[in-house]
N, C-alpha and C positions, 0 to 999 in steps of 0.2 A: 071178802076173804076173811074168814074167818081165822084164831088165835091159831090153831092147830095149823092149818095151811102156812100160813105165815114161818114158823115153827118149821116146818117139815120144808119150806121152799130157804132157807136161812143156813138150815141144817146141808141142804145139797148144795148150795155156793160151797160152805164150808169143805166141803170134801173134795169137790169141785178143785177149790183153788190149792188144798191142804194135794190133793195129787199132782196137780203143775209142780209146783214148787220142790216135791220130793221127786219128781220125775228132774226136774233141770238138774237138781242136785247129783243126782247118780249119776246124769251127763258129762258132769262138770268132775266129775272125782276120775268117772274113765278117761275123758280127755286129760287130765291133770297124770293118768298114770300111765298114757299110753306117750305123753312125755317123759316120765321118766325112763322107760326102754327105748325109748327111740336118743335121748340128747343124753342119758347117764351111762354110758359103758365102763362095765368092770375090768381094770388090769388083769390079764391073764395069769393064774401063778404058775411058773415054771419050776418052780423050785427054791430052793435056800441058796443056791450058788449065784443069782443073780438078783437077789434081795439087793436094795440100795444101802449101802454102809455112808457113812460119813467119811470126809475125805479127813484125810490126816493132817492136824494142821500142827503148828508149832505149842497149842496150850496140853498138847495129851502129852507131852513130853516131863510135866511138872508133875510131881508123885501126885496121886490119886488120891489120900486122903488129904494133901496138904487142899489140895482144886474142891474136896468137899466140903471143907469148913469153910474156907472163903463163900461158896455156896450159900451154905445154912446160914452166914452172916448177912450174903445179900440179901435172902429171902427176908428173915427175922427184920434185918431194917424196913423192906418193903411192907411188910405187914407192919410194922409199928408207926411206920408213917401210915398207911390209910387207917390206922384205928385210931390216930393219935393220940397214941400212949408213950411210955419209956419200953426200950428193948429188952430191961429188966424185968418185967410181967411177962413176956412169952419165953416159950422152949418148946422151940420146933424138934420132933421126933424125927421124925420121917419128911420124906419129900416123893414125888413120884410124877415126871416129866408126861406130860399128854402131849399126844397129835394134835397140831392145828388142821382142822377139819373141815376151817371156815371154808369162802367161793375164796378166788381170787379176787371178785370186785370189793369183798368183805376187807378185806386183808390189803389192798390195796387205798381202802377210803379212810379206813385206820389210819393207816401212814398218814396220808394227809392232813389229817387229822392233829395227829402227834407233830409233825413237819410244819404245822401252822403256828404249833406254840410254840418256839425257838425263836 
């Protein structure tokens, strides 16, 4: 067997196996997304009238901006504790509340998490 043969038979494994592999892959992406339509169903939106409100509790009752500074207090310590700095170096502007997005199992192993060091 010559260089060339050797070369050209090396060359077609290569391909060979370089198609398996992108072939399992594309498999693997449709099975992975025909989970996600089958196990992720989207809430229906009906409307603004049946959007989920917060229930009312006894803290909205304290003036709104007195509830915002206490806020931007807790924030700013929480930030100056994980940077370990003084509260006098920062000056929180703004702030702006995100949706916890996480699973349930995410969110649940947190807790425990947090629950183990008490």
């Amino acid at each position: 067997m010559s260089i060339g043969e050797a070369l050209a038979e090396g060359l077609r494994v290569t391909v060979i196996g370089m198609t398996i592999v992108f072939a399992v892959l594309i498999l693997l992406m449709l099975v992975l997304m025909a989970f996600k339509l089958v196990f992720y169903k989207k809430e229906p939106e009906t409307g603004s009238a049946q959007k989920k409100t917060p229930p009312d509790t006894a803290s909205t009752a304290v003036k709104p901006e007195l509830d915002e500074k206490e806020l931007i207090a807790v924030l700013t310590a929480a930030v100056a504790a994980s940077m370990n700095t003084s509260t006098y170096n920062l000056n929180i502007k703004s702030y702006k509340r995100i949706g916890n997005t996480s699973p349930s199992w995410s969110r649940a192993g947190l807790n425990d998490v947090i629950n183990s060091r008490f």
